[in-house]
BALOBA-1460 file (C-alpha; in Angstrom, 3 decimals):
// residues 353
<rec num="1" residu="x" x="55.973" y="163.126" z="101.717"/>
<rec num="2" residu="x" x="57.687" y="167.028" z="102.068"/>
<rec num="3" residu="x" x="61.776" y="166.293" z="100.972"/>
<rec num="4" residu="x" x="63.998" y="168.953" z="103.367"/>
<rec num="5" residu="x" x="67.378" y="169.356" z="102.660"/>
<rec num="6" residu="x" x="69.824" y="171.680" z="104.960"/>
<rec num="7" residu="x" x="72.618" y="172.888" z="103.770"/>
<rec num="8" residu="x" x="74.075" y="174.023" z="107.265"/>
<rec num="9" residu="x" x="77.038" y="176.336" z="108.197"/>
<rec num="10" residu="x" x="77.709" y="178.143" z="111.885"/>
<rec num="11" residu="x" x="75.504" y="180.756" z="111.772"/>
<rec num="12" residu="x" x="72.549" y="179.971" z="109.409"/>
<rec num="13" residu="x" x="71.696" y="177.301" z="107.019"/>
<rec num="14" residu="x" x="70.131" y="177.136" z="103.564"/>
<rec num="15" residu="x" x="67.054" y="174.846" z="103.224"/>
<rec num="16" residu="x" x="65.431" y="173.645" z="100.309"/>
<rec num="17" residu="x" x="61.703" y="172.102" z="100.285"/>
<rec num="18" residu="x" x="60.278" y="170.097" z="97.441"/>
<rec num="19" residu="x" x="56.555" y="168.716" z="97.012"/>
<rec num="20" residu="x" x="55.902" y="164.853" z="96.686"/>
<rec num="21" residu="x" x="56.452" y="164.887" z="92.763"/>
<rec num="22" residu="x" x="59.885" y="167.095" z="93.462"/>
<rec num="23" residu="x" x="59.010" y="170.421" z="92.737"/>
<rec num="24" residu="x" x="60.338" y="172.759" z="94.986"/>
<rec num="25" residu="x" x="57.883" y="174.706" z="97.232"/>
<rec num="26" residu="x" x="60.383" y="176.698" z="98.777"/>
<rec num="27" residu="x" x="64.383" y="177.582" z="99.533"/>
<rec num="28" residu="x" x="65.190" y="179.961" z="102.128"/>
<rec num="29" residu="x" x="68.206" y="180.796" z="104.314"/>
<rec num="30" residu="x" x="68.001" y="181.414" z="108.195"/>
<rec num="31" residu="x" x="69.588" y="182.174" z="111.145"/>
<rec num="32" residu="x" x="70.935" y="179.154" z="113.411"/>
<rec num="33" residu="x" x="68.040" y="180.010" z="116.101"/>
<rec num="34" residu="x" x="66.072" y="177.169" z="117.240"/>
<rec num="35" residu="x" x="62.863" y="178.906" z="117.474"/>
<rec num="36" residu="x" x="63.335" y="179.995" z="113.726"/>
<rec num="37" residu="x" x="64.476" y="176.423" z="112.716"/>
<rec num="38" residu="x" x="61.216" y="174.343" z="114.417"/>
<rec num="39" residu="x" x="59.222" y="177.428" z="113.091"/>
<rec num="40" residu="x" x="60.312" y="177.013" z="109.315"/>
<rec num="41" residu="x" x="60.097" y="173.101" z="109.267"/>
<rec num="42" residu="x" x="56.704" y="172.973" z="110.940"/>
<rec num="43" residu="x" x="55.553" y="175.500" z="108.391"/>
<rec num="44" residu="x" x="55.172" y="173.024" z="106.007"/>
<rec num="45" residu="x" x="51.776" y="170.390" z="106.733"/>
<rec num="46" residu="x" x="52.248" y="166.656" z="106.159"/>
<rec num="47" residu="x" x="55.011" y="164.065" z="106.333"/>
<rec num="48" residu="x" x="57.956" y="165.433" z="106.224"/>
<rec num="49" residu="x" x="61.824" y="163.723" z="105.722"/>
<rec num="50" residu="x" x="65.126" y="165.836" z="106.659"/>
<rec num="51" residu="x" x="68.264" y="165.209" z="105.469"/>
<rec num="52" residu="x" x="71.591" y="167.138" z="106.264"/>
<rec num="53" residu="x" x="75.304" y="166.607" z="105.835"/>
<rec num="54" residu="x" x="77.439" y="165.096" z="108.885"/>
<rec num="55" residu="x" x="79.124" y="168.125" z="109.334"/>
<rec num="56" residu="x" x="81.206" y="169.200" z="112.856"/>
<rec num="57" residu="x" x="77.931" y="170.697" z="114.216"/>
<rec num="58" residu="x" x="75.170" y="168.439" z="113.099"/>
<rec num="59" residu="x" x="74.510" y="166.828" z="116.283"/>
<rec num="60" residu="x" x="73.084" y="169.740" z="117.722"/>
<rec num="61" residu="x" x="70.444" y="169.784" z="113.954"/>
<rec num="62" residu="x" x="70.019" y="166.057" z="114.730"/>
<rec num="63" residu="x" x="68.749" y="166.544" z="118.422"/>
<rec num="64" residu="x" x="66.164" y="169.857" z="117.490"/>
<rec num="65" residu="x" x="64.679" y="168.146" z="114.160"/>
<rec num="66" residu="x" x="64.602" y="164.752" z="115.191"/>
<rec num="67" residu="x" x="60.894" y="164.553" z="116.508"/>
<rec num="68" residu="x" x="59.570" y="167.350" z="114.021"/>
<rec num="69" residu="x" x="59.762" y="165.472" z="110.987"/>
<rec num="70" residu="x" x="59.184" y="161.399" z="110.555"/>
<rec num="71" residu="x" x="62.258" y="160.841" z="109.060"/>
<rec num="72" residu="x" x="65.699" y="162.007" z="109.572"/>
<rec num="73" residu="x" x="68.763" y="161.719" z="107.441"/>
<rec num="74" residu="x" x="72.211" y="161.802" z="107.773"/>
<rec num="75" residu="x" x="74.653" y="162.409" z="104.680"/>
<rec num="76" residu="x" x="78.260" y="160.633" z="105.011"/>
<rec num="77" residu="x" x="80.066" y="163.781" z="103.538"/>
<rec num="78" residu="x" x="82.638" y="162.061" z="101.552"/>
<rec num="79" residu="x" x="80.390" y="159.683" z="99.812"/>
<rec num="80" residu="x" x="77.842" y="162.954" z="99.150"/>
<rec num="81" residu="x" x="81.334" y="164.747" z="98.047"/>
<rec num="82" residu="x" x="81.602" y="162.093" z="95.045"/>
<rec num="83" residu="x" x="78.425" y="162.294" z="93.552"/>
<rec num="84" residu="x" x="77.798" y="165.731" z="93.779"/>
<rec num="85" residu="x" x="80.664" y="167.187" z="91.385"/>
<rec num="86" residu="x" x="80.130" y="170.701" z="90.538"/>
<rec num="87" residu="x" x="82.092" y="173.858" z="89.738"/>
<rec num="88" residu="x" x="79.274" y="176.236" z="91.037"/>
<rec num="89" residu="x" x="78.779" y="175.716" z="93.978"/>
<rec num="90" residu="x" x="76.701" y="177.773" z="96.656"/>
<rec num="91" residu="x" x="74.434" y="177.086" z="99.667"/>
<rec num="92" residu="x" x="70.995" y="177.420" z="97.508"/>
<rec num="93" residu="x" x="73.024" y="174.753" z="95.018"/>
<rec num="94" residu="x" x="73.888" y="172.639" z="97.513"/>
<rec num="95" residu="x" x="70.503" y="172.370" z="99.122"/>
<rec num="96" residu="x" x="68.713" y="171.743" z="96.268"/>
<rec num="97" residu="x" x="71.326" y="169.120" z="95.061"/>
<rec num="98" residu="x" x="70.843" y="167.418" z="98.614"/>
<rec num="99" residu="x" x="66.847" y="168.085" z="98.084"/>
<rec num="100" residu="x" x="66.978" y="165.977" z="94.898"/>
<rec num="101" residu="x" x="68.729" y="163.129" z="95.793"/>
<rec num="102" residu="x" x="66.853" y="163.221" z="99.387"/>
<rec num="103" residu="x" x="63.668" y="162.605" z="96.979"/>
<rec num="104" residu="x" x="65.349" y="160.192" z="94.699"/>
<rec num="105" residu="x" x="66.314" y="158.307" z="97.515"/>
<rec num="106" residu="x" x="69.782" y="158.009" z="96.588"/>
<rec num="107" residu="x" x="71.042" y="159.074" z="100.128"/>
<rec num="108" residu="x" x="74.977" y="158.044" z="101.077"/>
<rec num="109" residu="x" x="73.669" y="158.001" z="104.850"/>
<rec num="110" residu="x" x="76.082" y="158.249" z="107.728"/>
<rec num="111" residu="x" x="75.586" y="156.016" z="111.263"/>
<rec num="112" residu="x" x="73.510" y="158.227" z="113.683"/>
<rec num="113" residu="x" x="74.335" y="157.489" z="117.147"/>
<rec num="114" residu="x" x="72.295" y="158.287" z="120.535"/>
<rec num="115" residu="x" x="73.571" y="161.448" z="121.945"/>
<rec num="116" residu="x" x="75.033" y="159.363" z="125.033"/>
<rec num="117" residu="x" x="77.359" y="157.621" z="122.655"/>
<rec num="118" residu="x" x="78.197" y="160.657" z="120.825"/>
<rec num="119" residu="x" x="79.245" y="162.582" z="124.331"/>
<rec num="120" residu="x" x="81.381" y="159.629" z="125.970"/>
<rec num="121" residu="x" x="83.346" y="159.228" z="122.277"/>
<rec num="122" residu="x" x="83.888" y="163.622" z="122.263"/>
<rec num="123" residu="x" x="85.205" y="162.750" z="125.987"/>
<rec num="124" residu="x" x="87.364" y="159.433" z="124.946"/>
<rec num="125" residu="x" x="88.886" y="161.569" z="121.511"/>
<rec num="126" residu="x" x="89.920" y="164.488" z="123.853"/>
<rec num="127" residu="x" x="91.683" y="162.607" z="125.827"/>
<rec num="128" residu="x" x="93.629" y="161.083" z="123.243"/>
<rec num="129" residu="x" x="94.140" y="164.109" z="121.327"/>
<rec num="130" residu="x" x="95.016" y="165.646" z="124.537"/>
<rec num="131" residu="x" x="98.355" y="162.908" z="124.492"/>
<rec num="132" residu="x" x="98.990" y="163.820" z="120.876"/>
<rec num="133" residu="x" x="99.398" y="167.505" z="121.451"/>
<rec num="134" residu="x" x="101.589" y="166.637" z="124.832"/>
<rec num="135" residu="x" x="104.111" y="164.188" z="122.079"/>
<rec num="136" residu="x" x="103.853" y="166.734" z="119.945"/>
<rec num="137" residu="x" x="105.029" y="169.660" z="122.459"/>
<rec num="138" residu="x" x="107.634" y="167.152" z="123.908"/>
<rec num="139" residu="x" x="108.955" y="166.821" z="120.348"/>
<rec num="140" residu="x" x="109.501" y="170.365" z="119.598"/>
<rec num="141" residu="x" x="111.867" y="170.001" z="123.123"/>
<rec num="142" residu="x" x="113.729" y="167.301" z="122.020"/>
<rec num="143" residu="x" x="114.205" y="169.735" z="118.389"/>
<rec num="144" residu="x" x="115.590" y="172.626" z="120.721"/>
<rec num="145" residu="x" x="117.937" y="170.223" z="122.640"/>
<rec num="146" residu="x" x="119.374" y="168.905" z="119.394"/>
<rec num="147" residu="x" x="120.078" y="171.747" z="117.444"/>
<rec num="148" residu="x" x="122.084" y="173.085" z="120.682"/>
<rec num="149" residu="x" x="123.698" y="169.856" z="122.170"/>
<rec num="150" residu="x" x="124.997" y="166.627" z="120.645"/>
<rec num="151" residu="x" x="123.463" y="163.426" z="122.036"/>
<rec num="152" residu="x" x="126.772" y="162.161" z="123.457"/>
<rec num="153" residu="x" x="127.231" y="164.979" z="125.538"/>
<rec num="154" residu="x" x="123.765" y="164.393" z="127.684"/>
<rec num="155" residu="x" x="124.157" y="162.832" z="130.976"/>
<rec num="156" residu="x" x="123.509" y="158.860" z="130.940"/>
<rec num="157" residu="x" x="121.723" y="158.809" z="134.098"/>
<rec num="158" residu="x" x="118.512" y="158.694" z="132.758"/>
<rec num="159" residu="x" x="116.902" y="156.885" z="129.678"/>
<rec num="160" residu="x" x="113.705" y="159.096" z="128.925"/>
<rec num="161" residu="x" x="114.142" y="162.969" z="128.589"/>
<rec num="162" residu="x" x="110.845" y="163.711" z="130.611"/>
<rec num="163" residu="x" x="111.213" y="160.972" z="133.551"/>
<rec num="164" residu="x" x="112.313" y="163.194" z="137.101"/>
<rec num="165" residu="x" x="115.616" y="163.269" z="135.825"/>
<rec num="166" residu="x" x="115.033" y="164.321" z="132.640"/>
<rec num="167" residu="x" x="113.426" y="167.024" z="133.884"/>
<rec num="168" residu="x" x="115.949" y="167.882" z="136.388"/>
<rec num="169" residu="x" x="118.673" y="167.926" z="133.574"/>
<rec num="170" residu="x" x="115.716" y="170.099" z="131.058"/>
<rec num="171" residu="x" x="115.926" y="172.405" z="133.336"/>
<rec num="172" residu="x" x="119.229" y="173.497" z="134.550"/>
<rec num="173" residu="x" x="121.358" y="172.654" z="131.237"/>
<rec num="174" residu="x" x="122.445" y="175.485" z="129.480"/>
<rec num="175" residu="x" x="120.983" y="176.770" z="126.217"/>
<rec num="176" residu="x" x="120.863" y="180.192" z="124.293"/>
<rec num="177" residu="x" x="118.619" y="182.483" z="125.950"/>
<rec num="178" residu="x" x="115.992" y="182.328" z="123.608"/>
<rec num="179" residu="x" x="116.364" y="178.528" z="123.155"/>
<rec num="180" residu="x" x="116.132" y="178.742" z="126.822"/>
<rec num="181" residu="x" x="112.886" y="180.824" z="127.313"/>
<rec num="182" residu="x" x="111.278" y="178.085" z="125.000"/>
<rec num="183" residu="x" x="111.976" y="175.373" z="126.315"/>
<rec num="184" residu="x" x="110.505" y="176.467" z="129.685"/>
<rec num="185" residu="x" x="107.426" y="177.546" z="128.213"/>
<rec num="186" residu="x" x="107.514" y="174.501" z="126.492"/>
<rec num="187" residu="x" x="107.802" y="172.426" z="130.094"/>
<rec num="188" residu="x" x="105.334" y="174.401" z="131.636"/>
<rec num="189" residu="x" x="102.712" y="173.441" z="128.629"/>
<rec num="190" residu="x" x="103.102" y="170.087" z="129.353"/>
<rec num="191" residu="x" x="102.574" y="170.166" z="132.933"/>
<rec num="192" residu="x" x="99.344" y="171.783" z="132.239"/>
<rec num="193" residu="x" x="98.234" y="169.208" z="129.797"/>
<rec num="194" residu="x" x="99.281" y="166.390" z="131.889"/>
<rec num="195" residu="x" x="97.442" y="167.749" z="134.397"/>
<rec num="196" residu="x" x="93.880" y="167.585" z="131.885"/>
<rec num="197" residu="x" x="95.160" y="164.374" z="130.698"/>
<rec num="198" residu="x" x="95.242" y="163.115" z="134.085"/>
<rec num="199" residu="x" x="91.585" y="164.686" z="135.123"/>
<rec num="200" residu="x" x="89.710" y="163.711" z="132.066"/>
<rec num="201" residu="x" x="91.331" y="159.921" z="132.765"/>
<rec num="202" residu="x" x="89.949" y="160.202" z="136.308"/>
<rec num="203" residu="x" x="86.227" y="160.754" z="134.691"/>
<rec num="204" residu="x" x="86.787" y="158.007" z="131.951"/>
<rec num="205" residu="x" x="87.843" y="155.971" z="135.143"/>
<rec num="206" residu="x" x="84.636" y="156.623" z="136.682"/>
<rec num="207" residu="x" x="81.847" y="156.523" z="133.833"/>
<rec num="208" residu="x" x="79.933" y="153.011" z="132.639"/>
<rec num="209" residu="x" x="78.976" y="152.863" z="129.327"/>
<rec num="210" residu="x" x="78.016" y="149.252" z="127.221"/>
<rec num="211" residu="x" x="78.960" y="147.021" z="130.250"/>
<rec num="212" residu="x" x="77.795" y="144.165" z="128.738"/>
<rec num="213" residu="x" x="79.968" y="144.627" z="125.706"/>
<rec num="214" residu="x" x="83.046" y="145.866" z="128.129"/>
<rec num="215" residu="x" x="82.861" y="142.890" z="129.649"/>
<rec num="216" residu="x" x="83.188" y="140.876" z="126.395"/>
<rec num="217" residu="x" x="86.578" y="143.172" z="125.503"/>
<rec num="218" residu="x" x="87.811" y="142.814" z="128.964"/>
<rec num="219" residu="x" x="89.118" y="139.599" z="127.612"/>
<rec num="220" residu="x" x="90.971" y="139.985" z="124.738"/>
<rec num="221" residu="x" x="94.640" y="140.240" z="125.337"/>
<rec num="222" residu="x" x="95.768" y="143.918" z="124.867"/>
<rec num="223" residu="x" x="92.662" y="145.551" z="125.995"/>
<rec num="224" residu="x" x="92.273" y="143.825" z="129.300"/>
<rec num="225" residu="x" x="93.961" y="146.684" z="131.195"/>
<rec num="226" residu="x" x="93.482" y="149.416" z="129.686"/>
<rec num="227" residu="x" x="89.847" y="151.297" z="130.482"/>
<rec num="228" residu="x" x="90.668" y="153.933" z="128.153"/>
<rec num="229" residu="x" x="91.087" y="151.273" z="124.893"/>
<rec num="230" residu="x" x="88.042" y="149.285" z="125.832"/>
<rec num="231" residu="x" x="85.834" y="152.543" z="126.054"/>
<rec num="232" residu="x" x="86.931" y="153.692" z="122.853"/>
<rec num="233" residu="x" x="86.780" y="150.178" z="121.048"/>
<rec num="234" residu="x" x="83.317" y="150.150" z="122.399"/>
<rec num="235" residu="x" x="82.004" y="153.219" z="121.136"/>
<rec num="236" residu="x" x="83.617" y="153.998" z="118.158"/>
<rec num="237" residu="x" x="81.853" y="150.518" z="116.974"/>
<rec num="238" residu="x" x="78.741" y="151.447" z="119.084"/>
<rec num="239" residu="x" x="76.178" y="148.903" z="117.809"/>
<rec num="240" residu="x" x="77.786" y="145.810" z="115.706"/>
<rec num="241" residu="x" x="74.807" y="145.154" z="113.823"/>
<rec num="242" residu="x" x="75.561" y="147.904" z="111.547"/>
<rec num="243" residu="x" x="78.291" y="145.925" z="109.975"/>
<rec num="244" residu="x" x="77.375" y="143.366" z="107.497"/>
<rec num="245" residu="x" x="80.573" y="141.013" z="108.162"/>
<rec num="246" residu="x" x="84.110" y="141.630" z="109.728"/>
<rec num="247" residu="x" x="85.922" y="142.879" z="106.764"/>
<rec num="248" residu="x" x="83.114" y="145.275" z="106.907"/>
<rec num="249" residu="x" x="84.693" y="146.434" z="110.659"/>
<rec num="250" residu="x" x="88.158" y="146.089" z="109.508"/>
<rec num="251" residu="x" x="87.331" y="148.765" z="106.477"/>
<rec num="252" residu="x" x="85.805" y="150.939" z="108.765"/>
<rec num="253" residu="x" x="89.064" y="151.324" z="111.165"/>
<rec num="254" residu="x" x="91.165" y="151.683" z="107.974"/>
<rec num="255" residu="x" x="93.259" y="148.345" z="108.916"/>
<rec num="256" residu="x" x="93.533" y="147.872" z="104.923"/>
<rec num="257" residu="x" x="94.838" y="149.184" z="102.245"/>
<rec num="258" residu="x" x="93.960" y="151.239" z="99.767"/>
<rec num="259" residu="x" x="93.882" y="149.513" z="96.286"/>
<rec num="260" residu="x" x="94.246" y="150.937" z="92.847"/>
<rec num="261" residu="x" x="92.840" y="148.374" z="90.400"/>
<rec num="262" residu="x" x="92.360" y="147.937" z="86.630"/>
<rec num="263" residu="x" x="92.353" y="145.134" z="84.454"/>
<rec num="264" residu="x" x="94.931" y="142.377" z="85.552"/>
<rec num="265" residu="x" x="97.104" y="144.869" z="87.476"/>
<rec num="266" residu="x" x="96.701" y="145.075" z="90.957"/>
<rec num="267" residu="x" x="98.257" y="147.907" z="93.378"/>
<rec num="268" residu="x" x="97.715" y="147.953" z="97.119"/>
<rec num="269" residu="x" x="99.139" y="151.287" z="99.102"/>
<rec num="270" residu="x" x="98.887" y="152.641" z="102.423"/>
<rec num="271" residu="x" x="96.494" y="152.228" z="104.833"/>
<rec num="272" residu="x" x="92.835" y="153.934" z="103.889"/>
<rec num="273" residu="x" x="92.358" y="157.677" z="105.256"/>
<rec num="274" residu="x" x="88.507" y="157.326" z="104.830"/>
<rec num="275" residu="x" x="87.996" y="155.698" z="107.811"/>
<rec num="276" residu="x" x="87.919" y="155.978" z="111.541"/>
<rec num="277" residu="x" x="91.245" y="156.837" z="112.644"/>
<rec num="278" residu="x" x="90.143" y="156.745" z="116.417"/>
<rec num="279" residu="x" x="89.086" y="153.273" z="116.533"/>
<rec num="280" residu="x" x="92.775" y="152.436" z="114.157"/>
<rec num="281" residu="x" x="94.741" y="154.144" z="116.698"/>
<rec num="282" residu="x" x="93.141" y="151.893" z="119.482"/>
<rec num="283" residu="x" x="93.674" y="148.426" z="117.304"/>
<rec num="284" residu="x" x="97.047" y="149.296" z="116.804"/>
<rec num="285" residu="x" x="98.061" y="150.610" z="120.305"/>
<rec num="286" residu="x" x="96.323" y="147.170" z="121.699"/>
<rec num="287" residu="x" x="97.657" y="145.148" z="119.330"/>
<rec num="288" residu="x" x="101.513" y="145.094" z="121.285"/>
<rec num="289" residu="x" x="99.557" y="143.991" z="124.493"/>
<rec num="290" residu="x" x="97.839" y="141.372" z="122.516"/>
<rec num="291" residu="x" x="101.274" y="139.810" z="120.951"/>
<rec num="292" residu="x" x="102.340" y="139.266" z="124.281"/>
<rec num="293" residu="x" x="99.259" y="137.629" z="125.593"/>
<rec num="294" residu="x" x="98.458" y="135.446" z="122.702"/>
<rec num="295" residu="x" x="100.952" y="132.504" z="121.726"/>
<rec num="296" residu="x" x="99.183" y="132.142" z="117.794"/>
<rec num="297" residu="x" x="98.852" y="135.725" z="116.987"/>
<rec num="298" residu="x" x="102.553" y="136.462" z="118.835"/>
<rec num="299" residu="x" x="103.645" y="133.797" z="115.998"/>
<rec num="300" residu="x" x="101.606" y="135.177" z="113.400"/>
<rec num="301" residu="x" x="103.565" y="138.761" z="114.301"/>
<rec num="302" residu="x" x="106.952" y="137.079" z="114.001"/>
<rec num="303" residu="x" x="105.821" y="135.799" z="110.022"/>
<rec num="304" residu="x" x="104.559" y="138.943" z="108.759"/>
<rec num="305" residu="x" x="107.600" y="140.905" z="110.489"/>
<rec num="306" residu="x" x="110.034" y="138.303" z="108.669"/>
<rec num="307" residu="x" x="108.478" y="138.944" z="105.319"/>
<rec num="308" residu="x" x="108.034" y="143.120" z="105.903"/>
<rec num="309" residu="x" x="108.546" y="144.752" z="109.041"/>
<rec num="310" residu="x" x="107.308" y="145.303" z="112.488"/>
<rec num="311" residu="x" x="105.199" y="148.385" z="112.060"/>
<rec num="312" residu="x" x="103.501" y="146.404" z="108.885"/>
<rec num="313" residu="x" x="102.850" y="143.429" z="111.465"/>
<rec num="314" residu="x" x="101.303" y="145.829" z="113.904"/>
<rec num="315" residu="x" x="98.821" y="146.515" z="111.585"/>
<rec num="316" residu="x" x="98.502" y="143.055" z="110.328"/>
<rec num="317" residu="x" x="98.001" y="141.605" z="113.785"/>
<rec num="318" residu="x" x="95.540" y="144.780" z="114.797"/>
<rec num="319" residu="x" x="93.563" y="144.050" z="111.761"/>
<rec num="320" residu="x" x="93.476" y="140.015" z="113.076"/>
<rec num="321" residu="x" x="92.442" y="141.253" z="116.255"/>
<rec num="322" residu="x" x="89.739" y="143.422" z="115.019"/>
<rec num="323" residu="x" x="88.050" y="140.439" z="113.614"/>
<rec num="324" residu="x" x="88.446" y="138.529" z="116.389"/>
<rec num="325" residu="x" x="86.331" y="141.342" z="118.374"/>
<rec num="326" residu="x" x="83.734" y="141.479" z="115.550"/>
<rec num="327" residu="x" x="82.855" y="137.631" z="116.403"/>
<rec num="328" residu="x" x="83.558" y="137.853" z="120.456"/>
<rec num="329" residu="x" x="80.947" y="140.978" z="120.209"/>
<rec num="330" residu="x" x="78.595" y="139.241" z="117.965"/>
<rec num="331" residu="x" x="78.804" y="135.677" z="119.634"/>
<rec num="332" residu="x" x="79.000" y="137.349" z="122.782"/>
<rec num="333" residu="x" x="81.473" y="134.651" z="123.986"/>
<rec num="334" residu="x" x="84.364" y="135.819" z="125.530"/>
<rec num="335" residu="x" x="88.051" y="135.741" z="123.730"/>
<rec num="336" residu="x" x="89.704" y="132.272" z="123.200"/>
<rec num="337" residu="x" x="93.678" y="132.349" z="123.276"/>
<rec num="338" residu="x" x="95.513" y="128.925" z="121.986"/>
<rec num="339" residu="x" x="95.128" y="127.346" z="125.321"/>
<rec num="340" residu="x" x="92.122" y="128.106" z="126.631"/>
<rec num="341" residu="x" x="89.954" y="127.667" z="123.042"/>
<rec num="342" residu="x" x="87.763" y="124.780" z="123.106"/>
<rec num="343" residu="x" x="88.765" y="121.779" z="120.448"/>
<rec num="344" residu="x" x="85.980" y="123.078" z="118.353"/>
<rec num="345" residu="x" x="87.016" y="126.210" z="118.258"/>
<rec num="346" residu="x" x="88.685" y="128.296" z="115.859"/>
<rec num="347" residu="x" x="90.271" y="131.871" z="115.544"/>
<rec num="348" residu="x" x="88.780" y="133.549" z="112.457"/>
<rec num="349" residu="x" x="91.453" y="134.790" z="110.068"/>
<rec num="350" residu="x" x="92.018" y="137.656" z="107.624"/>
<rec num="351" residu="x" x="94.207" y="137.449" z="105.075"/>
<rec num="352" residu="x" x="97.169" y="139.791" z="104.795"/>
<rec num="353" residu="x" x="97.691" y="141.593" z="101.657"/>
């Protein structure tokens, strides 16, 4: 079988082509042109495999190349980034590196999702990138406001700066010019992205994606009502199967922690960054919704907030939850709370480091 590696950038990508006993036949840059990509891989006769790094643009690779060649693979970047350690690097270097281990068949592979997946999750992450940039914005008010006026000498009419009252006060209180001619831009930014925030809801509101599997999440306490927390539960985990257990999941949203280890000393830190902070973010915003719907994992928030504190229980109780969707999706049962679960029945649990 031909091994092709890409090593792909924005505007063209390095390839590198080695024979069945891994000699190379050929390396060649090109331009990011589909008609010059197809032509270059069908130039070569035979089987043929592909493999290229998950970078930002890949999908667009993954959807040209996928029925040219008989096998197609996709490199997880940060497990490729440990085992290829080099001080020179370059794009012929890194495609033949990626050409050798392609033929080796040591390949760190990455998930590859159907392109209908992939679109609904870039819709799902704007949208909730789309509320961090209007906290963030609403932040840098609250910054101008405090370097200018003490907090006991804002009106008490009104609890949240941004409600219509809030707004009302924002906007007629008065502040140093310049202070002043921020702030209004400032206002005006997030009406805009309100207003985006609002439309792309509207769509998510409207699309269908995994119904079976939303219906399965549309009982579990803390994503029952919310559209926008079942979608992206749903497609961030896309097809279960590809997790060997629930711990498995639970790694994967970054619900544990990282752990330093040697010998007989053991050192657990802060939550793991190599993981998929969407699907975290989701847990952890359900998992308030789910204390309050839930009398056993309410209780089980209240013993881990006793011992540490209530953000740590968050997580603890997002991380429960998370299992408890690994084996309502993979049972396909629906979700058992304390009085509704049959006598046989019985939460899983994950212990709490």
């Amino acid at each position: 079988m031909i091994t092709i590696a890409g090593d792909i950038h924005l505007k063209t990508s390095t390839f590198c082509v080695l024979d069945e006993q891994g000699q190379r036949l050929a390396r060649q840059k090109v331009l990011n042109d589909p008609d010059v990509i197809k032509s270059f891989i069908s130039g070569f006769s035979g089987e043929k495999q592909l493999s290229v790094e998950a970078t930002y643009n890949w999908q667009i690779f993954y959807e040209l190349l996928k029925d040219a060649v008989d096998e197609f693979h996709l490199l997880h970047p940060k497990k490729l980034q440990a085992i290829i350690q080099s001080q020179a690097k370059s794009d012929n270097a890194d495609a033949d590196m990626l050409a050798e281990l392609t033929w080796r068949g040591r390949l760190p592979e990455a998930y590859t999702s159907c392109a209908e997946t992939r679109q609904f999750r870039h819709l799902l992450r704007a949208r909730v990138k789309v509320a961090q940039q209007i906290a963030s914005v609403k932040n840098q008010v609250h910054a101008l406001l405090n370097a200018n006026i003490f907090y006991g000498q804002r009106p008490k009419n009104f609890k949240d700066l941004f409600c219509k009252r809030g707004l009302t006060y924002l906007k007629t209180v008065s502040l140093p010019d310049k202070d002043r001619f921020l702030v209004d831009q400032l206002l005006a930014e997030i009406q805009q992205l309100e207003k985006t925030k609002a439309q792309i809801q509207e769509y998510i509101e409207q699309a269908e994606f995994h119904t079976e599997d939303i219906d399965l999440l549309s009982t579990v306490p803390g994503l029952k009502k919310s559209k926008l927390l079942k979608y992206i539960v749903a497609s961030e985990i896309d097809q279960l199967s590809r997790f060997r257990n629930a711990r498995a999941l639970v790694a994967y949203a970054g619900l544990i922690p990282r752990e330093h280890s040697s010998g007989e000393k053991i050192r657990k830190g802060k939550l793991r960054t190599d993981s998929n902070t969407f699907l975290r973010w989701a847990l952890i915003e359900a998992s308030l919704g789910a204390i309050l719907g839930d009398k056993k994992l309410k209780a089980y928030y209240q013993e881990v907030k006793s011992r540490n504190n209530s953000s740590a229980a968050r997580v603890a109780c997002a991380r429960k939850l998370l299992t408890v969707i690994y084996h309502v999706l993979k049972e396909r049962r629906p979700y058992y709370t304390v009085d509704q679960q049959p006598a046989t029945h019985r939460i899983p649990s994950i212990a709490v480091p």
